[in-house]
C-alpha positions as CSV (number, residue, x, y, z in Angstrom):
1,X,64.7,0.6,40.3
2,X,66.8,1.6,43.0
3,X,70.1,-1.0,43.3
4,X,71.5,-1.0,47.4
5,X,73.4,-4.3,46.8
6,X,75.8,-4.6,49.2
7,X,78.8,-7.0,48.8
8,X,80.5,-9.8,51.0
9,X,83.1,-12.3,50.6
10,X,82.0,-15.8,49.2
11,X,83.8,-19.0,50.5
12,X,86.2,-18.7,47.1
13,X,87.6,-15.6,48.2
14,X,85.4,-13.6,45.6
15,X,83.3,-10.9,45.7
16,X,79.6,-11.7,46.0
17,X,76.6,-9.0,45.8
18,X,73.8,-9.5,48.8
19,X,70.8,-7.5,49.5
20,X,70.7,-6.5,53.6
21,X,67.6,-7.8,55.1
22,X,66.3,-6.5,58.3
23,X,63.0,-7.7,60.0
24,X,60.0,-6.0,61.5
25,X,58.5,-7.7,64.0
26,X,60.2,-10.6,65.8
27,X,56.9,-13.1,67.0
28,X,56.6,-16.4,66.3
29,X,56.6,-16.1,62.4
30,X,60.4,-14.9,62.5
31,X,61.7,-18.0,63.4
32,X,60.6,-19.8,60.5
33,X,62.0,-16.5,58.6
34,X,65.2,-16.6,60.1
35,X,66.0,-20.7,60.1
36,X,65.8,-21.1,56.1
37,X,67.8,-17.9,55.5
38,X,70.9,-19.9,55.4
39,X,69.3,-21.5,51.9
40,X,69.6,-17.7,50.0
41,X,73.3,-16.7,49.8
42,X,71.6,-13.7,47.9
43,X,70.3,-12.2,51.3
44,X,72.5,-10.8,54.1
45,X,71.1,-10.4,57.6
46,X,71.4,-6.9,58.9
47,X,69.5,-7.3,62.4
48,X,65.4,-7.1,63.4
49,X,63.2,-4.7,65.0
50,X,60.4,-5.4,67.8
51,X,58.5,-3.1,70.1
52,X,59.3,-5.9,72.5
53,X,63.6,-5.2,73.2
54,X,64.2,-9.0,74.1
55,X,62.5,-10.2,71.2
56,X,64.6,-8.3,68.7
57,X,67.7,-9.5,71.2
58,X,66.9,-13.2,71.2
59,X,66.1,-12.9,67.4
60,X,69.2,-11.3,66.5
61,X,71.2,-13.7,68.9
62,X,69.9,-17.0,67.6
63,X,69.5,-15.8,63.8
64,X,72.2,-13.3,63.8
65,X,72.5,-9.3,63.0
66,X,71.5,-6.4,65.1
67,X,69.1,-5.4,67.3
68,X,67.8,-2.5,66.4
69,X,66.2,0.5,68.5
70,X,62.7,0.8,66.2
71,X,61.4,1.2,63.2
72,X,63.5,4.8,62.5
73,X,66.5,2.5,62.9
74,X,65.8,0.2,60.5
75,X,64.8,2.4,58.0
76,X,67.4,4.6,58.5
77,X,70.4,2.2,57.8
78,X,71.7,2.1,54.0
79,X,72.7,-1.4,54.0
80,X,69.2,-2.6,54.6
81,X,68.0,-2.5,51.5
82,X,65.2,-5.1,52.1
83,X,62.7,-5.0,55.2
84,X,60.3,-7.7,55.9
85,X,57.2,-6.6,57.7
86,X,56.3,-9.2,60.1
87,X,54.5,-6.9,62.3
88,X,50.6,-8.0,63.7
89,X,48.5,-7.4,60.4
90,X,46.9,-4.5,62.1
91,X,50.4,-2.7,61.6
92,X,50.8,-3.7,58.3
93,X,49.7,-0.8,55.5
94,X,51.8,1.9,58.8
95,X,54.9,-0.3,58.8
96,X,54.9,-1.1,54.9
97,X,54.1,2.7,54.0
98,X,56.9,3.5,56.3
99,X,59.6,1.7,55.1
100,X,58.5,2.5,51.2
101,X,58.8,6.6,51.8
102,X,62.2,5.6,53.4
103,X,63.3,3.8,50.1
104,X,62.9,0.5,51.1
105,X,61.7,-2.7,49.5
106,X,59.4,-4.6,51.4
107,X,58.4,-8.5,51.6
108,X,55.2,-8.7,53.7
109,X,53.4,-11.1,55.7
110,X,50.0,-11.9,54.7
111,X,48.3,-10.1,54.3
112,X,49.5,-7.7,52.5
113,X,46.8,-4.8,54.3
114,X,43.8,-5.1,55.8
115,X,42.0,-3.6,53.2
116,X,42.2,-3.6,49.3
117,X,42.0,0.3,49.0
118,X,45.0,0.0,52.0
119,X,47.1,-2.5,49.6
120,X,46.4,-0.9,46.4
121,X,48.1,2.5,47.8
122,X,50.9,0.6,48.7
123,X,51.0,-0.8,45.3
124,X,50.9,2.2,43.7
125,X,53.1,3.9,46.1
126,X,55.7,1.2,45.2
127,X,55.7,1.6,41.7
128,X,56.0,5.2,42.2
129,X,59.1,5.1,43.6
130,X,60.8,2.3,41.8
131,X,60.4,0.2,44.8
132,X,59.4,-3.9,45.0
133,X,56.9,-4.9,47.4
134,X,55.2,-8.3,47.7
135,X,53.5,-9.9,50.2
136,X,53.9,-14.2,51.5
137,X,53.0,-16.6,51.2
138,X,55.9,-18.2,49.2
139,X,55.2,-21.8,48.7
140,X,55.0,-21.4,45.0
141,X,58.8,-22.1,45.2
142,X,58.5,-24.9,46.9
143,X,59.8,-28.8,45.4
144,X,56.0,-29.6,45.0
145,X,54.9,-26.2,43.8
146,X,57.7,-25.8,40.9
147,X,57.2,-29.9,39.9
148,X,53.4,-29.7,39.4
149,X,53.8,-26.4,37.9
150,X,56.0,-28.4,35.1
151,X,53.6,-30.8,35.0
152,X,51.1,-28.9,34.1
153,X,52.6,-26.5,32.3
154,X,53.8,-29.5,30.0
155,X,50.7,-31.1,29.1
156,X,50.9,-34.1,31.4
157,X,47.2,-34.2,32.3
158,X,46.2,-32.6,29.0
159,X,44.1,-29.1,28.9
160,X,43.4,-28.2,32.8
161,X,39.7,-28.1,33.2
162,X,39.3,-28.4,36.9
163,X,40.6,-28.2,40.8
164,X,40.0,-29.4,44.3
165,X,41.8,-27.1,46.6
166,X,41.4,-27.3,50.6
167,X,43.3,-25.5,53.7
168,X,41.2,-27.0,56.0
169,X,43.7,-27.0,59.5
170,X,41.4,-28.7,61.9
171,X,39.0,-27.7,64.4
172,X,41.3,-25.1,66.0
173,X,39.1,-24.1,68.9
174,X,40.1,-27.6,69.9
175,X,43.7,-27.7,69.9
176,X,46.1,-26.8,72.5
177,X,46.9,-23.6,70.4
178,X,47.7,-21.7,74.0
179,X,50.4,-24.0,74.3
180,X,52.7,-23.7,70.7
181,X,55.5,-22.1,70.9
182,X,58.3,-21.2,68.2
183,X,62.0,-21.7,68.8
184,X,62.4,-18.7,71.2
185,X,59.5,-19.8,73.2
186,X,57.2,-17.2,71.6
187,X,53.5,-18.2,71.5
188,X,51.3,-18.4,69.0
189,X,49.3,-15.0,68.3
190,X,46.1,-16.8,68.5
191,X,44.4,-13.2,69.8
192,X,45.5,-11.7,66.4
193,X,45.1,-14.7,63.9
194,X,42.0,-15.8,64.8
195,X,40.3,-12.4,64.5
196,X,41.8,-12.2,60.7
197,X,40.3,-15.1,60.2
198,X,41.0,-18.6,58.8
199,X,40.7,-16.8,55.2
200,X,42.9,-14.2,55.5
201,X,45.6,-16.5,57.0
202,X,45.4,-19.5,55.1
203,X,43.4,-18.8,51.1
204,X,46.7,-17.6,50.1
205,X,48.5,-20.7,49.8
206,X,46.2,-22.5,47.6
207,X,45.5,-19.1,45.9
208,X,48.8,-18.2,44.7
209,X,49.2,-22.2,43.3
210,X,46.1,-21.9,41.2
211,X,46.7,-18.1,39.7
212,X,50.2,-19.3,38.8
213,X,48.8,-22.4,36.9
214,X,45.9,-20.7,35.4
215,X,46.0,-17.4,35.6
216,X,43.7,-14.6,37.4
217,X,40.1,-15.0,38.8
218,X,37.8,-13.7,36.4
219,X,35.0,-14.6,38.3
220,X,33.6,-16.4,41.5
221,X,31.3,-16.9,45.0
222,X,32.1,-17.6,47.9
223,X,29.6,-18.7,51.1
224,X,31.3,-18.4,54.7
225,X,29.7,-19.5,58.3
226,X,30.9,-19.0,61.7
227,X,30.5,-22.4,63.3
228,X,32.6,-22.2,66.5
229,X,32.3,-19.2,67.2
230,X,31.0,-19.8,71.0
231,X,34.5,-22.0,71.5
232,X,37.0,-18.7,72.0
233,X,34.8,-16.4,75.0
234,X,38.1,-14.3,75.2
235,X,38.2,-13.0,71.9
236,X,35.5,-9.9,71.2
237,X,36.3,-10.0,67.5
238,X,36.0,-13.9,65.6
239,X,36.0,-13.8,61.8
240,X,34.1,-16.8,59.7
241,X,35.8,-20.2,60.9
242,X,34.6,-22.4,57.7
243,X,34.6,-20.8,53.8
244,X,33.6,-22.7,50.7
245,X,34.2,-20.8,46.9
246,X,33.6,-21.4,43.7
247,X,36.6,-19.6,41.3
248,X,36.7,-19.3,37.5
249,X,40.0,-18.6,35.9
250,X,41.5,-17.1,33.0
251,X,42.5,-20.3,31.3
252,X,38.4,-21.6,31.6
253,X,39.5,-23.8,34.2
254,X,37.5,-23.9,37.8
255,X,38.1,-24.9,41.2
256,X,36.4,-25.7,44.2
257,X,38.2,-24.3,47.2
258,X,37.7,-25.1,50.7
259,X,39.2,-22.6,53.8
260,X,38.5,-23.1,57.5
261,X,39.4,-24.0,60.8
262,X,36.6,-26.6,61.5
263,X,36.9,-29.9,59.3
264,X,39.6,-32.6,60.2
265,X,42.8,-31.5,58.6
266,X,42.9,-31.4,54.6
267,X,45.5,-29.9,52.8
268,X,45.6,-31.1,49.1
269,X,45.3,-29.7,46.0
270,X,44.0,-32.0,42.6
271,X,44.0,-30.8,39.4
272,X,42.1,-32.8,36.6
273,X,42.6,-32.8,33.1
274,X,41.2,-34.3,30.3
275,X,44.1,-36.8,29.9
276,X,44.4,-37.5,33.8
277,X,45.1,-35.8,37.3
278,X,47.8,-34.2,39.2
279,X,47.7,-34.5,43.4
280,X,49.7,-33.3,46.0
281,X,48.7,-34.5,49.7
282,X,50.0,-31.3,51.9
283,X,50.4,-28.0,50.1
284,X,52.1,-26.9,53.4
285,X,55.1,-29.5,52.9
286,X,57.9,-28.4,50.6
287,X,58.5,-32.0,49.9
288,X,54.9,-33.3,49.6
289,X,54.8,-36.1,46.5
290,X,53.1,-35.0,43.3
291,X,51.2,-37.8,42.2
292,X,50.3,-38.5,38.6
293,X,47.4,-40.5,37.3
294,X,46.7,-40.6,33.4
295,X,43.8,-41.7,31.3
296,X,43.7,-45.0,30.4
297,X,41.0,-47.4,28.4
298,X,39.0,-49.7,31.0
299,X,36.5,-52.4,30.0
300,X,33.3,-53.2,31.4
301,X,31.0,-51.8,33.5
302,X,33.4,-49.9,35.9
303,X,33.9,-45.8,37.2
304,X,37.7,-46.7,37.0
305,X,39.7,-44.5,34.0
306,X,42.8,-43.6,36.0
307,X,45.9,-45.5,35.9
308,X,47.4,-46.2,39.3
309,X,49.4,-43.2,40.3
310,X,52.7,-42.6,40.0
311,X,55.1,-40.3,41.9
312,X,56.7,-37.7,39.6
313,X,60.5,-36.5,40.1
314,X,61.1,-33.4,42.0
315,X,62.6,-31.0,39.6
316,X,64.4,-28.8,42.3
317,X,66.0,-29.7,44.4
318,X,65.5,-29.7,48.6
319,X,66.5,-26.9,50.8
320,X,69.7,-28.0,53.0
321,X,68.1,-25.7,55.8
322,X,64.3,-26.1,57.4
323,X,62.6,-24.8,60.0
324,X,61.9,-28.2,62.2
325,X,57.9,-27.6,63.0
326,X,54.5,-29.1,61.9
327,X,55.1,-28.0,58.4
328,X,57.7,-26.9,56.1
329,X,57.3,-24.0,54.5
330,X,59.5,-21.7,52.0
331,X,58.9,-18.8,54.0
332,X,62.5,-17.1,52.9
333,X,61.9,-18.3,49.1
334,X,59.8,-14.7,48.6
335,X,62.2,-12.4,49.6
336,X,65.8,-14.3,48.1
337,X,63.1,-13.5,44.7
338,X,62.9,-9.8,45.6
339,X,66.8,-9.4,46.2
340,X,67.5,-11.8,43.1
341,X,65.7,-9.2,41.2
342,X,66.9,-6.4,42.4
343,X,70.8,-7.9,42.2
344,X,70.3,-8.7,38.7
345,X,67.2,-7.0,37.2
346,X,64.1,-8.7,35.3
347,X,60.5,-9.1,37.4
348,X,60.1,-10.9,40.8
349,X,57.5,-13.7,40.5
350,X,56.1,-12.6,43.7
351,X,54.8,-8.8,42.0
352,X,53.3,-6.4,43.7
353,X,50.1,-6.8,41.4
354,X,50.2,-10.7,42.3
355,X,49.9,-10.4,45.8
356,X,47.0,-7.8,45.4
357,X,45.2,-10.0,43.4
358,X,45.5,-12.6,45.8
359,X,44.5,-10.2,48.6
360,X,41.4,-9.1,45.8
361,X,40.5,-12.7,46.1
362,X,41.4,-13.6,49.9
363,X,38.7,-10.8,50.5
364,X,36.0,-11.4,48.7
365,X,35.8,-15.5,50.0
366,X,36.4,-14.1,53.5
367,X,33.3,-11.5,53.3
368,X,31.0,-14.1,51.3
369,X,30.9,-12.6,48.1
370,X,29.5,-13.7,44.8
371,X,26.0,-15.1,43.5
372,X,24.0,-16.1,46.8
373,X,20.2,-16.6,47.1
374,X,17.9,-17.4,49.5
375,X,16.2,-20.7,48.5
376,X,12.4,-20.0,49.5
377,X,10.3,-21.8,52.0
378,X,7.2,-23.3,50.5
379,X,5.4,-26.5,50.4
380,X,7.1,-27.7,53.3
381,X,4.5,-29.7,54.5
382,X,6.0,-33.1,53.7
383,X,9.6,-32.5,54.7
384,X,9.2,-34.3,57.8
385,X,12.7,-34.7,58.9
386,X,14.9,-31.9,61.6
387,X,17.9,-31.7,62.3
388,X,18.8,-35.1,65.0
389,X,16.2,-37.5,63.7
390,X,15.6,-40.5,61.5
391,X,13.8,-42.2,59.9
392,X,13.5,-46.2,58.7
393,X,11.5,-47.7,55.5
394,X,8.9,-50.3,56.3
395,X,9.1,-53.3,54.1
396,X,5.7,-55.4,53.0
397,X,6.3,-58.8,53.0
């Protein structure tokens, strides 16, 4: 694997090996990027690209670094040795390809292509060349993340037999989504997030929890429904808004996952055992509590058999810098991985053939796949209720 460390003095007067970072794409993404980079002394700033000028300007001027003329700039400079692509996900599988013919690593925004036969060129291309390449989200590295890893991972709950997981963000149609803005003042790309759908933007973060605890899916459905659609008249292109799937894993264990844009906001995760659950409230907060409840023995005729819960310690600790918006999010943590490993050697977490798998996944529940069938309509006769009515019980006295 290619090394371009580059060196800077650290605050003891020594020498300290950094990877140069440069971004593609400056929208509203790149702020949260650029606010927690002061949390990975591994990573060096080298400047931002943006087929909007000003954007790359007031990116570079609030964040620091260069801005750069385009793409061929970027790519051309030997002390970037890391791009990140934050370009609209339309650009993605151009820009990435791009940057890995130039000799770059690349750290991607979800997701990593459009398509799976897009991302599994990039993959290979990658590999080919020597080259890391992963794709976000990152909130595997998060406090909550790495502390109900441990948990898991040491027994806490016993064997792992099952898990709730939900992105659910709200109805979104209803929000005042026209009106967010980042740090700069740059809007929310509802006209491009929308379209990719509530799947594509938002299955990752639950996914990438439950492969790291349990391994791959080895099989799964999925069901999807556009519910609110008629809500966004300016957009010719709406993907499903709601998405329901049913994942098996490589450990045995299964998990219920919920994805939309539709349902009040629910972001937890619960993993159940056979000696007790693990909970955390909002996988979107790097600080969210992970709450433990264990078996216990319960008399009489009850449905209690969890202990009350009780908040486990954080077994990393917080990041000094965040990104002060609705939700905290590691967004830097995946490429300070990708410059750790190439600085020192060994495997990123964040692989190549992780995020693929992920993007396998994020597909399939955003096109509906699995075991479906069409439940038939016979002997109907007495099913006298529709949609809007009711119905009381008489009572004989």
């Amino acid at each position: 694997m290619p090394n371009h460390g580059t060196g800077h003095t650290s605050s003891d007067g020594g020498q300290q090996q950094t990877a140069g970072l440069a971004f593609l794409g400056c929208g509203y993404a790149a702020d949260f990027y650029g606010a927690t980079l002061p949390n990975y002394p591994q990573l060096t700033l080298k400047g931002a690209s943006d087929i909007d000028g000003e954007r790359a300007r007031t990116f570079a001027g609030e964040f620091g670094g260069q801005a750069y003329q385009g793409l061929e700039t970027v790519l051309a400079d030997p002390e970037v040795t890391i791009v990140a692509n934050l370009t609209p996900v339309s650009q993605h599988y151009a820009v990435t390809k791009a940057a890995l013919l130039a000799g770059k690593h690349v750290y991607s925004e979800k997701p990593l292509a459009p398509t799976l036969e897009q991302a599994t060129e990039l993959v290979e291309l990658a590999k080919e060349r020597g080259l890391l390449l992963s794709s976000a989200p990152a909130t595997v590295f998060s406090q909550s993340a790495q502390t109900l890893f441990k948990a898991v991972h040491d027994g806490l709950i016993g064997t792992p037999r099952l898990a709730h997981a939900n992105l659910d963000m709200g109805a979104l149609a209803f929000m005042p989504y026209t009106e967010w803005r980042s740090r700069r003042g740059v809007p929310w790309p509802y006209w491009d997030e929308v379209p990719n759908g509530c799947v594509m933007e938002h299955a990752g973060y639950q996914l990438s929890w439950l492969i790291t605890m349990f391994g791959p899916v080895v099989r799964m459905a999925g069901h999807t429904a556009l519910l609110l659609g008629h809500e966004w008249p300016e957009l010719t292109e709406i993907a499903p808004d709601v998405s329901f799937g049913f994942l098996e894993f490589a450990n045995g264990a299964v998990c219920r996952i919920s994805i939309g844009w539709v349902a009040p906001a629910d972001m937890t995760l619960t993993v159940v055992g056979d000696q007790g659950s693990l909970s955390v409230k909002d996988v979107w907060q790097a600080s969210s509590p992970v709450l433990l409840q264990r078996r216990i023995k319960e008399n009489g005729k009850t449905n209690g058999y969890l202990a009350e819960p009780q908040q486990l310690p954080f077994v990393t600790p917080p990041a000094r810098h965040r990104y002060d918006d609705t939700h905290d999010l590691t967004v830097g943590a995946g490429i300070a991985d990708m410059a750790q490993t190439i600085l020192t050697g060994g495997q990123p977490f964040l692989s190549a053939d992780f995020s693929l798998h992920i993007l396998d996944v994020s597909l399939r529940l955003a096109e509906g796949r699995g075991i479906t069938e069409t439940v038939p309509l016979v002997h109907t006769d007495d099913i006298k209720l529709t949609r809007g009515q009711t119905t009381a019980l008489g009572h004989r006295s």
